[in-house]
mmJSON file of the N, C-alpha and C atoms, coordinates in Angstrom:
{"data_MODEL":{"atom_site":{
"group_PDB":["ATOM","ATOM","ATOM","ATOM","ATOM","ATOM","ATOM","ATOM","ATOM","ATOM","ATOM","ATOM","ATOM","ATOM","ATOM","ATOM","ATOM","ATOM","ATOM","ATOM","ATOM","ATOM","ATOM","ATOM","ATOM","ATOM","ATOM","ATOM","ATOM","ATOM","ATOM","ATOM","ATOM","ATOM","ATOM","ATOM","ATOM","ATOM","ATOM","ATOM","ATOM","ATOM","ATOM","ATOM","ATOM","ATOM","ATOM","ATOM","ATOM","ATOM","ATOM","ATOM","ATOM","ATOM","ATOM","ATOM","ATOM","ATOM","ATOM","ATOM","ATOM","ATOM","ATOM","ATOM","ATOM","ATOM","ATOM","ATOM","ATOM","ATOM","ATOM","ATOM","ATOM","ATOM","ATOM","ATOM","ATOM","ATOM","ATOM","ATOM","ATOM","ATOM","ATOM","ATOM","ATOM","ATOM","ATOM","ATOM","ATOM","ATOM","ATOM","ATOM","ATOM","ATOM","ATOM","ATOM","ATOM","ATOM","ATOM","ATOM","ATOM","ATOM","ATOM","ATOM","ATOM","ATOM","ATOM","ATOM","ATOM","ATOM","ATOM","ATOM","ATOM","ATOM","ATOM","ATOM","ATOM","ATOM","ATOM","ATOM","ATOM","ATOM","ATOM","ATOM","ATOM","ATOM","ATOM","ATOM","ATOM","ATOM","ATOM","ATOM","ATOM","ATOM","ATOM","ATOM","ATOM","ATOM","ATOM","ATOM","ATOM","ATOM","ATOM","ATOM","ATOM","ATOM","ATOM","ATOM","ATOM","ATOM","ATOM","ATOM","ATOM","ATOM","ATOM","ATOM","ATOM","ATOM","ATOM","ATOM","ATOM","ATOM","ATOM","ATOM","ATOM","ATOM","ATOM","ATOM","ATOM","ATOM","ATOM","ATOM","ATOM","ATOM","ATOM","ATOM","ATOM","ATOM","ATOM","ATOM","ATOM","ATOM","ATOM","ATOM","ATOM","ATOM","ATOM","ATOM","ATOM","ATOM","ATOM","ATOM","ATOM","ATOM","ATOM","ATOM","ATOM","ATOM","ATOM","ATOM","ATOM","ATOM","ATOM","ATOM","ATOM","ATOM","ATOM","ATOM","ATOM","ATOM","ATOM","ATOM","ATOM","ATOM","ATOM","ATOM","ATOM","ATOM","ATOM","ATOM","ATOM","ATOM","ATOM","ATOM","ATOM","ATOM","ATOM","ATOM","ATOM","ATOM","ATOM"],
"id":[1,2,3,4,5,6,7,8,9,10,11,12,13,14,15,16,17,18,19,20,21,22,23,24,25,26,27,28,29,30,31,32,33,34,35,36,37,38,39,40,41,42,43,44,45,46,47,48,49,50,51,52,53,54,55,56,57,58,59,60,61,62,63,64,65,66,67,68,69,70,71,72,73,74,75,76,77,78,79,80,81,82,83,84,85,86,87,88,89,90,91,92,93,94,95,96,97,98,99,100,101,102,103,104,105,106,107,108,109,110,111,112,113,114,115,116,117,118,119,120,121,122,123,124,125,126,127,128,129,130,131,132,133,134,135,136,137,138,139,140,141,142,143,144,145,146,147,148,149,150,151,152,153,154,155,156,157,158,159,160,161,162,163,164,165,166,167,168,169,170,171,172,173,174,175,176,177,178,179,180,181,182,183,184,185,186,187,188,189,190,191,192,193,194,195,196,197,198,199,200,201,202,203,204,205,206,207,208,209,210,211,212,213,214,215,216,217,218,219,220,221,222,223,224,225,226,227,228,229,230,231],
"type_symbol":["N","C","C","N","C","C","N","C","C","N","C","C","N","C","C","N","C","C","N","C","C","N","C","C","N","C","C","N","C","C","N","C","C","N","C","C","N","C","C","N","C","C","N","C","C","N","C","C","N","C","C","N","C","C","N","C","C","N","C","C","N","C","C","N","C","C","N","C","C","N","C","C","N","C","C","N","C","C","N","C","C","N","C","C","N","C","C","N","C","C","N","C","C","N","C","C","N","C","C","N","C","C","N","C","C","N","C","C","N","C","C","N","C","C","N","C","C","N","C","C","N","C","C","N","C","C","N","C","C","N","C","C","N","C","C","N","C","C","N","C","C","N","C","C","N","C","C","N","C","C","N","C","C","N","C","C","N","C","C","N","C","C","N","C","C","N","C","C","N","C","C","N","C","C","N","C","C","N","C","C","N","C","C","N","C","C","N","C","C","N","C","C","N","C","C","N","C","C","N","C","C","N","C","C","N","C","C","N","C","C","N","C","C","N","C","C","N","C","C","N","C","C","N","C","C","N","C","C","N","C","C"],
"label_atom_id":["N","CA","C","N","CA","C","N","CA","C","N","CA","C","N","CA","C","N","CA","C","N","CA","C","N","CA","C","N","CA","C","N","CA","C","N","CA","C","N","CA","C","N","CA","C","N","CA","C","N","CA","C","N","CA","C","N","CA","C","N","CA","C","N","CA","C","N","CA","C","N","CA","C","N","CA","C","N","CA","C","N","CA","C","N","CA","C","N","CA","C","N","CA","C","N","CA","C","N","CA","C","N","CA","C","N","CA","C","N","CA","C","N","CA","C","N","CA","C","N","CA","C","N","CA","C","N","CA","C","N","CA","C","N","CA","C","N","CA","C","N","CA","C","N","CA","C","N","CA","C","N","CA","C","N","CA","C","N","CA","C","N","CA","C","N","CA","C","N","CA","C","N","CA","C","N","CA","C","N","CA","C","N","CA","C","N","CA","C","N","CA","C","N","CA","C","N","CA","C","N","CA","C","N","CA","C","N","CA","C","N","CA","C","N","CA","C","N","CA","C","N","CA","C","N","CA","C","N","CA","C","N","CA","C","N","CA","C","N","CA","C","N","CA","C","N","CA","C","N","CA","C","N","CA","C","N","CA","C","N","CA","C","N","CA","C","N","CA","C"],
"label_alt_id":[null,null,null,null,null,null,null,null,null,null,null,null,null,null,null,null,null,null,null,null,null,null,null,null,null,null,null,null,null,null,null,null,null,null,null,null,null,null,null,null,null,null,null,null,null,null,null,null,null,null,null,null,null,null,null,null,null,null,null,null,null,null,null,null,null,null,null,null,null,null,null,null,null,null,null,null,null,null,null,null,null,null,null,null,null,null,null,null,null,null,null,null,null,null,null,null,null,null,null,null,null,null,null,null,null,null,null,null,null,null,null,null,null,null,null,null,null,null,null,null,null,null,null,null,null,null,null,null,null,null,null,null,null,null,null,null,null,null,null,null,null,null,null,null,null,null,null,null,null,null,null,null,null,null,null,null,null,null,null,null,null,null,null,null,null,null,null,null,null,null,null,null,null,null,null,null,null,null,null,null,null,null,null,null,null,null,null,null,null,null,null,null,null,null,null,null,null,null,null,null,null,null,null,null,null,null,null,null,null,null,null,null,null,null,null,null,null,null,null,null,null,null,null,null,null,null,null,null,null,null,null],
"label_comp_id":["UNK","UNK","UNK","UNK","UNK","UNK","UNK","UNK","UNK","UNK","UNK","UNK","UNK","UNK","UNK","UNK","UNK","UNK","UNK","UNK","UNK","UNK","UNK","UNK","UNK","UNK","UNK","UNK","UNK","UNK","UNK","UNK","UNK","UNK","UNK","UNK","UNK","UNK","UNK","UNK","UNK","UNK","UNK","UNK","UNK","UNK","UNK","UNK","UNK","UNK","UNK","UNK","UNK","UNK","UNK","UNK","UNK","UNK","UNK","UNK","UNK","UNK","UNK","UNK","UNK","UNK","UNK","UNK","UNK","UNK","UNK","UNK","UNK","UNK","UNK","UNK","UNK","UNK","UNK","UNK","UNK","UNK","UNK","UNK","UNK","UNK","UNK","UNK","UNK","UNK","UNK","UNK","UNK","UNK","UNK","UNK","UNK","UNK","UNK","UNK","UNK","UNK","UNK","UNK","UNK","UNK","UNK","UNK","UNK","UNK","UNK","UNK","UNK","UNK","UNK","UNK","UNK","UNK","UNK","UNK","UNK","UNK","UNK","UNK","UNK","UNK","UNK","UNK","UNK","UNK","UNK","UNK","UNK","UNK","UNK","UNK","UNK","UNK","UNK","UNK","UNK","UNK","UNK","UNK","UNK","UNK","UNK","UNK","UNK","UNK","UNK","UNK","UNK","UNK","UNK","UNK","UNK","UNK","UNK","UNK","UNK","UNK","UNK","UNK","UNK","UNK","UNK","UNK","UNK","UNK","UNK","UNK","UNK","UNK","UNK","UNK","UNK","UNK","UNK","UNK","UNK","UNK","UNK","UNK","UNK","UNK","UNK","UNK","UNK","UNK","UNK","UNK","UNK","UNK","UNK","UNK","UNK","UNK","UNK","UNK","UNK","UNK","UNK","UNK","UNK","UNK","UNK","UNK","UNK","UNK","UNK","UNK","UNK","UNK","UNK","UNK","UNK","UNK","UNK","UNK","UNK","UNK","UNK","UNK","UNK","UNK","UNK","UNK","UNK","UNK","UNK"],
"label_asym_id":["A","A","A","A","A","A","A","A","A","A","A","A","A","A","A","A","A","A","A","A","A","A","A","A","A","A","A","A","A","A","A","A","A","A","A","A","A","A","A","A","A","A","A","A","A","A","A","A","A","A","A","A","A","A","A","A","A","A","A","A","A","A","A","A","A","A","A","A","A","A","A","A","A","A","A","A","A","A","A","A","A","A","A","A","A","A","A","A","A","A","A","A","A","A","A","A","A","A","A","A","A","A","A","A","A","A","A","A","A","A","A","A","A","A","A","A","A","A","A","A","A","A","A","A","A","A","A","A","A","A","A","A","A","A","A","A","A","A","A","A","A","A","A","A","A","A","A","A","A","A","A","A","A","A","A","A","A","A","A","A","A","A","A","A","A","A","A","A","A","A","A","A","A","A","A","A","A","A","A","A","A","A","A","A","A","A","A","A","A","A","A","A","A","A","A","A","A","A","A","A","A","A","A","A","A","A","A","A","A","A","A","A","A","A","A","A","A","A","A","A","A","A","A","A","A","A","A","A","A","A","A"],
"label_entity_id":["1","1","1","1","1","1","1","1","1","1","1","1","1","1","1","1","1","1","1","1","1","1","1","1","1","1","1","1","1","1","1","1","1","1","1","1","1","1","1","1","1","1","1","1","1","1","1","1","1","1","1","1","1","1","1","1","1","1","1","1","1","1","1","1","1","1","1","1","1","1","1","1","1","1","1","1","1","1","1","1","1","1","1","1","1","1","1","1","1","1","1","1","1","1","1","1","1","1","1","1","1","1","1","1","1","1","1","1","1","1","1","1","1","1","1","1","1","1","1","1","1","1","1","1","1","1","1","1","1","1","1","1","1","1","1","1","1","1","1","1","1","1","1","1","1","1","1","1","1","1","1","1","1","1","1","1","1","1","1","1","1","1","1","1","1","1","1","1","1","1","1","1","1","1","1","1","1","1","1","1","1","1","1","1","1","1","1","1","1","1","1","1","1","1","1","1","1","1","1","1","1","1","1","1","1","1","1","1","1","1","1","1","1","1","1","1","1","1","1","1","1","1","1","1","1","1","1","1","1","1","1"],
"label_seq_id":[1,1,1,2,2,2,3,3,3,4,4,4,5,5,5,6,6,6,7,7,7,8,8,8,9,9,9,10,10,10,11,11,11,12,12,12,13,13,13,14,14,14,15,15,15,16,16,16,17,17,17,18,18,18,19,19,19,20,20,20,21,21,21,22,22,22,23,23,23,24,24,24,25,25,25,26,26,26,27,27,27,28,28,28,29,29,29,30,30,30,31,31,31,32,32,32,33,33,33,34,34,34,35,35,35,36,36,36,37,37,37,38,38,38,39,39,39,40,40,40,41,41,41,42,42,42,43,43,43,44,44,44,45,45,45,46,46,46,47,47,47,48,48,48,49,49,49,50,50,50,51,51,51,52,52,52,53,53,53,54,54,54,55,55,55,56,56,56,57,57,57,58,58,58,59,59,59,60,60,60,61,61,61,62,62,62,63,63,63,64,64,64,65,65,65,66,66,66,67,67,67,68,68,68,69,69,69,70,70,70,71,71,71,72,72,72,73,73,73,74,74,74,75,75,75,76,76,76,77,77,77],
"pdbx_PDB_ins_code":[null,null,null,null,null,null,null,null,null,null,null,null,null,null,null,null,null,null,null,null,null,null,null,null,null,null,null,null,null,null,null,null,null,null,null,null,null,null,null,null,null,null,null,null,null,null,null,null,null,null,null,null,null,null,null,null,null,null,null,null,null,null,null,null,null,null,null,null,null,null,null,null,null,null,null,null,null,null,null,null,null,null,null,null,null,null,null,null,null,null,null,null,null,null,null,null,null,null,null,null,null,null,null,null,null,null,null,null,null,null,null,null,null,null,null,null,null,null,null,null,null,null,null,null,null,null,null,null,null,null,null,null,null,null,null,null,null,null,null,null,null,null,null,null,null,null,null,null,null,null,null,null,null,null,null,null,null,null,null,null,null,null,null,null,null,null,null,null,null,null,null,null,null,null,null,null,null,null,null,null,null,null,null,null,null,null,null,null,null,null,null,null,null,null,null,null,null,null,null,null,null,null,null,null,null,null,null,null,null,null,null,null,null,null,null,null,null,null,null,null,null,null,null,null,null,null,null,null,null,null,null],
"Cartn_x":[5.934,5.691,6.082,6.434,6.554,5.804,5.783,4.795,5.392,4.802,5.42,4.611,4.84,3.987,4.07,3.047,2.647,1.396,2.106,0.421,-0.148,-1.508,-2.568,-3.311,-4.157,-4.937,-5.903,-6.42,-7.429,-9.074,-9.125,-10.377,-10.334,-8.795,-8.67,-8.276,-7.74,-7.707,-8.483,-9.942,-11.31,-11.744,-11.452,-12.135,-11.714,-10.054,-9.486,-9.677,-10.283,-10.474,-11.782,-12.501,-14.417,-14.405,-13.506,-14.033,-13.66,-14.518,-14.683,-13.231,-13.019,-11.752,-11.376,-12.696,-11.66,-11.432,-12.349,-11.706,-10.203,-9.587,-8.621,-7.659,-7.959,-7.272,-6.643,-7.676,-7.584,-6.758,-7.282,-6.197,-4.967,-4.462,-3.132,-2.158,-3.317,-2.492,-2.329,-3.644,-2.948,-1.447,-1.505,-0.841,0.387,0.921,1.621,2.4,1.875,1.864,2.774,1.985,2.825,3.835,4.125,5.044,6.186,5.765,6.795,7.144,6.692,6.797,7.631,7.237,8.294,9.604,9.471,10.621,11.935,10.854,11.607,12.515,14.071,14.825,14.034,13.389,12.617,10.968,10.103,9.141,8.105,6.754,6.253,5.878,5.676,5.591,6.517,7.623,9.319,9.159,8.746,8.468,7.611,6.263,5.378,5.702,6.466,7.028,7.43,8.514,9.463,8.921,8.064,6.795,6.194,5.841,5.493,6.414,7.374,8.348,8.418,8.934,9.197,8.06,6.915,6.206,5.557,5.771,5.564,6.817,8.239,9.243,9.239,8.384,7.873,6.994,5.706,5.157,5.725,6.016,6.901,8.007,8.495,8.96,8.754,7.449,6.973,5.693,6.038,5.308,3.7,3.793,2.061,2.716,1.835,2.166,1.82,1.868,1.647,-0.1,-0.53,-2.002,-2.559,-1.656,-2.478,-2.58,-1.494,-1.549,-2.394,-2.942,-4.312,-5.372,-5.707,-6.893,-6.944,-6.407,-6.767,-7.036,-6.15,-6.554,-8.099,-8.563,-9.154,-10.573,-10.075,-11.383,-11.611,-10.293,-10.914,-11.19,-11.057,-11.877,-12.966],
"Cartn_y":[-12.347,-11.541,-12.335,-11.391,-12.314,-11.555,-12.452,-11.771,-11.311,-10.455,-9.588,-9.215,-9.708,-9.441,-8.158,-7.147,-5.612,-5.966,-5.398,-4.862,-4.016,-4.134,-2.899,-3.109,-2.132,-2.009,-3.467,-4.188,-4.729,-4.452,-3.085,-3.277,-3.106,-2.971,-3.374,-4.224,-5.076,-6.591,-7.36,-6.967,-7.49,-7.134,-6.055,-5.541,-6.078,-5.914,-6.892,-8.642,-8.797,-10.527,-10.829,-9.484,-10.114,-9.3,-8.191,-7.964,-9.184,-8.737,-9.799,-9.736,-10.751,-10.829,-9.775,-8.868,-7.512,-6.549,-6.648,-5.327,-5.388,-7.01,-7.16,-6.749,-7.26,-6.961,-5.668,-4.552,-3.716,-2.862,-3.133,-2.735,-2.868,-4.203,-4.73,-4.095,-3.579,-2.767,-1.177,-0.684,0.704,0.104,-0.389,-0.751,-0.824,-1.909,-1.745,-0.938,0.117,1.186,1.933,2.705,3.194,2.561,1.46,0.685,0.773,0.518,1.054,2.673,3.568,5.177,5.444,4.611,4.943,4.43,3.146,2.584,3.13,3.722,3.513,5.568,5.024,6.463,7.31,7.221,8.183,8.212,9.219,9.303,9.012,8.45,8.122,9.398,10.326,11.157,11.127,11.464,11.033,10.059,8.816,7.645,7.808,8.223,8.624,9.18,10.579,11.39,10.982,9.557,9.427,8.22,7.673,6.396,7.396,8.808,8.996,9.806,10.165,10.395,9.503,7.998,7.177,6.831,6.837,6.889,7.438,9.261,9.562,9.533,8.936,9.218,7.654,6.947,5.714,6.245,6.349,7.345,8.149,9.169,9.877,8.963,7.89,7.345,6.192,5.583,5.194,6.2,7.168,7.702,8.428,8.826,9.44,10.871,11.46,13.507,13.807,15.146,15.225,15.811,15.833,15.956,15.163,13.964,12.74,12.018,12.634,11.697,12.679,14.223,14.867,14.487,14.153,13.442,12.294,11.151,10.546,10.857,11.532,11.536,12.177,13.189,13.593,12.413,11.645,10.499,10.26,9.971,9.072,9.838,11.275,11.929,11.937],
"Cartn_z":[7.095,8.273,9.509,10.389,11.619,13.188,13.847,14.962,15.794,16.993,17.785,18.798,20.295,21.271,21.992,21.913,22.823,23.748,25.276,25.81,25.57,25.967,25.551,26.522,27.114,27.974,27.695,28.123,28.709,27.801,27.483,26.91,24.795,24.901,23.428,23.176,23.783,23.329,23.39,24.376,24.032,22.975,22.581,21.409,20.01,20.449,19.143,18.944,20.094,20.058,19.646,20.172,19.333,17.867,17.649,15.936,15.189,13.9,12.778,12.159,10.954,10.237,9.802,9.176,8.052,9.216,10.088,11.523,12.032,12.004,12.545,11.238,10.704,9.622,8.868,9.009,9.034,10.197,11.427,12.578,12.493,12.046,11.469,10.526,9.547,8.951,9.162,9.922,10.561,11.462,12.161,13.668,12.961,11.835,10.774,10.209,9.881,8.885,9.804,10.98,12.405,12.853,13.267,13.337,12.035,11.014,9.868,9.84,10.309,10.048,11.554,12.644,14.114,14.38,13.167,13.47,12.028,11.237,9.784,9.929,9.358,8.908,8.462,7.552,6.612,7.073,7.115,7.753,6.569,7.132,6.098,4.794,5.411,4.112,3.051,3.527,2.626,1.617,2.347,1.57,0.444,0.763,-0.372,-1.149,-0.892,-1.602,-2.873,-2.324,-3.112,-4.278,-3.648,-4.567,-5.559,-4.903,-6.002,-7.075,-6.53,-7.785,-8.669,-7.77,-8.967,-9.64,-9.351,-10.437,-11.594,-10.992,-12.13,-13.111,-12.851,-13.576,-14.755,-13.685,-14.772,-16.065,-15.5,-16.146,-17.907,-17.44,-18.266,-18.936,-18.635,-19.211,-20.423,-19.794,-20.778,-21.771,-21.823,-22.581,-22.079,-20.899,-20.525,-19.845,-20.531,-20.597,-19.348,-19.232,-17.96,-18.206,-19.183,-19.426,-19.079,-19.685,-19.267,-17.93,-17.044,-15.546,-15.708,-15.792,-14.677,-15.053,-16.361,-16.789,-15.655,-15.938,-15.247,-13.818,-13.007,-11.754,-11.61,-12.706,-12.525,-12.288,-13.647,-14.002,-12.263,-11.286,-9.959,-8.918,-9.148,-7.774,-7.777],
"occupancy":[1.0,1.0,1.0,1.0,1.0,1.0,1.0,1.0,1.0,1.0,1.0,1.0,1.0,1.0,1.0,1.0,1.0,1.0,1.0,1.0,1.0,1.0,1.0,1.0,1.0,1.0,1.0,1.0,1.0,1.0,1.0,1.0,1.0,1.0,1.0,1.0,1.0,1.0,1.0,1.0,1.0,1.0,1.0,1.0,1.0,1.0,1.0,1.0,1.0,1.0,1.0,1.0,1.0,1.0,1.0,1.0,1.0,1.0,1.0,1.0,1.0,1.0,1.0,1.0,1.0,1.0,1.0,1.0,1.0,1.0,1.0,1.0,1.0,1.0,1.0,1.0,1.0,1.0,1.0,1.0,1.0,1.0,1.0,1.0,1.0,1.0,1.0,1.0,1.0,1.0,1.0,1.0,1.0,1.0,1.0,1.0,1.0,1.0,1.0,1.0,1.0,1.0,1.0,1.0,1.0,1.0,1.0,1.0,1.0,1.0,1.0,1.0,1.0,1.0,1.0,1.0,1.0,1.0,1.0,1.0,1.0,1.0,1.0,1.0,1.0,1.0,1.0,1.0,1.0,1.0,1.0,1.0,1.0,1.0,1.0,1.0,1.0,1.0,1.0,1.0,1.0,1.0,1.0,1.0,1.0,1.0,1.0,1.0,1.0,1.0,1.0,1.0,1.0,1.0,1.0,1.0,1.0,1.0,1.0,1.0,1.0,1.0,1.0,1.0,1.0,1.0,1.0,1.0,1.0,1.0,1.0,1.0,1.0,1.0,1.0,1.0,1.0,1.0,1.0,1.0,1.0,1.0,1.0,1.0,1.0,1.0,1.0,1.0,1.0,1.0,1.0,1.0,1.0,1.0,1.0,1.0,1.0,1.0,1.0,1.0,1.0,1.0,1.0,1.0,1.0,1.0,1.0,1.0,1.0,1.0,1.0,1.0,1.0,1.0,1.0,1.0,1.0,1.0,1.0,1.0,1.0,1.0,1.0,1.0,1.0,1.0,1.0,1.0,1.0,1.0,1.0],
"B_iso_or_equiv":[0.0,0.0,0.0,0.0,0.0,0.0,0.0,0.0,0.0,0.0,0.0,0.0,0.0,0.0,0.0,0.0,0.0,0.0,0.0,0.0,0.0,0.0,0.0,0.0,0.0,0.0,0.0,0.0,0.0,0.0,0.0,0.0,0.0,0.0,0.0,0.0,0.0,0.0,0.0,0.0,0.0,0.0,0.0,0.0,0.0,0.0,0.0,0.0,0.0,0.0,0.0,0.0,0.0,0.0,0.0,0.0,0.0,0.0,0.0,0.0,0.0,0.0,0.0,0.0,0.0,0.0,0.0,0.0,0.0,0.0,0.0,0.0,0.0,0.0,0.0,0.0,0.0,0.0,0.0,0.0,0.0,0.0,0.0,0.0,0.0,0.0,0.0,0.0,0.0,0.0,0.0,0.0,0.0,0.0,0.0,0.0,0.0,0.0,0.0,0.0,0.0,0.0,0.0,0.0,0.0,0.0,0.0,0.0,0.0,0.0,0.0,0.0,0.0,0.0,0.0,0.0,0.0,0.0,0.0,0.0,0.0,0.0,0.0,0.0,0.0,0.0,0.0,0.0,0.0,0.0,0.0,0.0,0.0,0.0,0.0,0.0,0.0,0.0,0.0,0.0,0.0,0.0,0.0,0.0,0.0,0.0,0.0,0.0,0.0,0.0,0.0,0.0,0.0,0.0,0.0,0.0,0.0,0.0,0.0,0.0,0.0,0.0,0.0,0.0,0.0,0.0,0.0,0.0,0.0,0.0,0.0,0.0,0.0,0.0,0.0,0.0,0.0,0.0,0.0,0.0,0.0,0.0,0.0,0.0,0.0,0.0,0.0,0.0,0.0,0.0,0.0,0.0,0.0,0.0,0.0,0.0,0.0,0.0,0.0,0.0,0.0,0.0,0.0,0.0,0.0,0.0,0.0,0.0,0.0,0.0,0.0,0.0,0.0,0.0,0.0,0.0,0.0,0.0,0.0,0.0,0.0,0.0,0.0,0.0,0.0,0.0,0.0,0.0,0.0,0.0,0.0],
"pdbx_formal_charge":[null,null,null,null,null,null,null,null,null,null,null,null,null,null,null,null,null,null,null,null,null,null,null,null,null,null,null,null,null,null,null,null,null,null,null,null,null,null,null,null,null,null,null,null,null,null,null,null,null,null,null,null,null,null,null,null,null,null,null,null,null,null,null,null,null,null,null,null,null,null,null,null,null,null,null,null,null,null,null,null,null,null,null,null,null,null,null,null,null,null,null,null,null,null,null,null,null,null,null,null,null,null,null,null,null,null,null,null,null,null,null,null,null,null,null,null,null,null,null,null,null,null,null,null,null,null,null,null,null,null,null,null,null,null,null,null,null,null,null,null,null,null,null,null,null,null,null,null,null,null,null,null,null,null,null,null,null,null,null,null,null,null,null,null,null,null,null,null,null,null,null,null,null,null,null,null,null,null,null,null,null,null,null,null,null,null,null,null,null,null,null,null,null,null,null,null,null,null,null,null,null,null,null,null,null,null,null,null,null,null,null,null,null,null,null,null,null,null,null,null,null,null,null,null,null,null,null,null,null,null,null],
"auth_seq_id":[1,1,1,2,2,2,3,3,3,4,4,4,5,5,5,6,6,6,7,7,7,8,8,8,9,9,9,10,10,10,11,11,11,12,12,12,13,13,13,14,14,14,15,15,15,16,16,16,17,17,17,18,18,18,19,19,19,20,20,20,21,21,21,22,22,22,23,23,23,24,24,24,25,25,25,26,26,26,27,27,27,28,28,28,29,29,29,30,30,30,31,31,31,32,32,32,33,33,33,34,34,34,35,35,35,36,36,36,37,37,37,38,38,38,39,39,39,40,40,40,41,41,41,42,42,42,43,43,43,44,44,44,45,45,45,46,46,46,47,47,47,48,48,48,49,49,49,50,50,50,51,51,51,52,52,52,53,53,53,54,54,54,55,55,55,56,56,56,57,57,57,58,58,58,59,59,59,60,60,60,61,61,61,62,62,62,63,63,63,64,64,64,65,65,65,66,66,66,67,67,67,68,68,68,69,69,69,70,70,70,71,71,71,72,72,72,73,73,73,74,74,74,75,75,75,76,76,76,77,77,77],
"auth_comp_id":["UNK","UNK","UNK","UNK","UNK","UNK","UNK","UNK","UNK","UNK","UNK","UNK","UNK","UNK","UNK","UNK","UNK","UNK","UNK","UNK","UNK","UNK","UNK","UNK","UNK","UNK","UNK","UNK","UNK","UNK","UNK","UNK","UNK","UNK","UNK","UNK","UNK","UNK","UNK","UNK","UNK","UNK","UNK","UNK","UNK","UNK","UNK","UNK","UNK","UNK","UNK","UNK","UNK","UNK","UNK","UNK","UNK","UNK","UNK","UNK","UNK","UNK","UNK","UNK","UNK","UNK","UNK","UNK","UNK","UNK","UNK","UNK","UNK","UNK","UNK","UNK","UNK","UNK","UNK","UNK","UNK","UNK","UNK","UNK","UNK","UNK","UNK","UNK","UNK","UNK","UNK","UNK","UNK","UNK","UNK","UNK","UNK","UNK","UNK","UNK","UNK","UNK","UNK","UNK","UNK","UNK","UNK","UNK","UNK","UNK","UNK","UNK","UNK","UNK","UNK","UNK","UNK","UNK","UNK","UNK","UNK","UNK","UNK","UNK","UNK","UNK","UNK","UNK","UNK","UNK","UNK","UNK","UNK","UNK","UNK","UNK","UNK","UNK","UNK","UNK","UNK","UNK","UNK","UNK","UNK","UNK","UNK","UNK","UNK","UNK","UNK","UNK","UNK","UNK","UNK","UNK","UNK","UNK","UNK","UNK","UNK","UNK","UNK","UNK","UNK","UNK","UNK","UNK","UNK","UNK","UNK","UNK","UNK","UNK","UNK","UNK","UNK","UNK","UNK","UNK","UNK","UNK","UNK","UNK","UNK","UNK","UNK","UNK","UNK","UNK","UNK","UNK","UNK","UNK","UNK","UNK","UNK","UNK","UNK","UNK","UNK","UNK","UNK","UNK","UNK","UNK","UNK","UNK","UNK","UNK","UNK","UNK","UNK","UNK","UNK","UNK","UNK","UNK","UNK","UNK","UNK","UNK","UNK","UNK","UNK","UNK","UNK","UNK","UNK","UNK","UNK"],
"auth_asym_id":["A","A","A","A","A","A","A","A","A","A","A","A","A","A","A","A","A","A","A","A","A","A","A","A","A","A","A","A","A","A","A","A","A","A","A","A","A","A","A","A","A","A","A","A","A","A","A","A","A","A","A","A","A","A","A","A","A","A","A","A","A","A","A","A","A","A","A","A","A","A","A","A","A","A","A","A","A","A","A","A","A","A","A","A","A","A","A","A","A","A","A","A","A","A","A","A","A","A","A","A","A","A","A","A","A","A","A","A","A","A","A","A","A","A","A","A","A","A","A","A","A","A","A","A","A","A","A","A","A","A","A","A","A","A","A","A","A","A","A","A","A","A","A","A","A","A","A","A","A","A","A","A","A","A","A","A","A","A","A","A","A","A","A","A","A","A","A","A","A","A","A","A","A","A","A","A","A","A","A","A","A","A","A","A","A","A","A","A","A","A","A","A","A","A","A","A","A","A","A","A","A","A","A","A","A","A","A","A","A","A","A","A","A","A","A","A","A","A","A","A","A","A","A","A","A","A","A","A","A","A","A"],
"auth_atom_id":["N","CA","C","N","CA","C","N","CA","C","N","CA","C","N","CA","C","N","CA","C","N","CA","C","N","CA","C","N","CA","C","N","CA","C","N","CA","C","N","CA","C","N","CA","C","N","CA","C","N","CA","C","N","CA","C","N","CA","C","N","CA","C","N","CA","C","N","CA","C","N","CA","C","N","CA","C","N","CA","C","N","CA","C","N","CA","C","N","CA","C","N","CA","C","N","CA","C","N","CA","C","N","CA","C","N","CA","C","N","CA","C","N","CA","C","N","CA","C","N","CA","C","N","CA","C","N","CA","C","N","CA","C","N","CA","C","N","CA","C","N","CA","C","N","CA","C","N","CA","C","N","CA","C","N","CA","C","N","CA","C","N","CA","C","N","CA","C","N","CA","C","N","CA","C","N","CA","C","N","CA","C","N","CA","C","N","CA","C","N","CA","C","N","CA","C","N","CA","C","N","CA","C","N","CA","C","N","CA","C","N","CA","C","N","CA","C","N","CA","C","N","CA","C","N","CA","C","N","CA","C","N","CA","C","N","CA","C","N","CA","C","N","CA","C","N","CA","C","N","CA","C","N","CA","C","N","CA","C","N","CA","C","N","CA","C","N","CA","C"],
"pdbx_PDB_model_num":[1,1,1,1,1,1,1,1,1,1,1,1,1,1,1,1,1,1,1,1,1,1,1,1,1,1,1,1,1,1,1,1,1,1,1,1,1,1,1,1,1,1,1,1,1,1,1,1,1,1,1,1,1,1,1,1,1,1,1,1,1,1,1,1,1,1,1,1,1,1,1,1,1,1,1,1,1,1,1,1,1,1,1,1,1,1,1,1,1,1,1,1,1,1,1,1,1,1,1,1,1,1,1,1,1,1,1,1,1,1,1,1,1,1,1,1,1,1,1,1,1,1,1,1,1,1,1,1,1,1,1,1,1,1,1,1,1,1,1,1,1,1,1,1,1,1,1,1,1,1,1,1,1,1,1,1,1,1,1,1,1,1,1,1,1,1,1,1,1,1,1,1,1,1,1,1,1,1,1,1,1,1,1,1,1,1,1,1,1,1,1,1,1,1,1,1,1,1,1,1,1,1,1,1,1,1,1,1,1,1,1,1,1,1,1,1,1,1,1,1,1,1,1,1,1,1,1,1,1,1,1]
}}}
């Protein structure tokens, strides 16, 4: 990774300087995420889209039905 200096108002960079490690951390990776979806050709949905194609084409490839991806999803809702 490499770093990259933005202003921000004044009362979020207080805010980002007194949260704890996982707050920042977490901010980082929203801030991130946006930063990858404004700057990136393809919008983040596209992207997902397409992660999850390839995975279910993994999937199906090594052998899990399509019974079996809904089972499971089902197991994690």
């Amino acid at each position: 990774m490499e770093n990259i200096t933005i202003s921000v108002p004044p009362y979020i960079a207080r805010a980002f300087e007194k949260a704890d490690t996982s707050v920042r951390r977490k901010a980082e990776t929203y801030i991130n995420a946006w930063l990858n979806d404004f700057f990136s050709k393809e919008p983040a949905n596209e992207q997902l889209f397409a992660i999850m194609k390839k995975a279910t084409a993994e999937a199906k490839a090594n052998g899990l039905t399509q019974e079996q991806m809904n089972d499971l999803l089902k197991d994690e809702a």
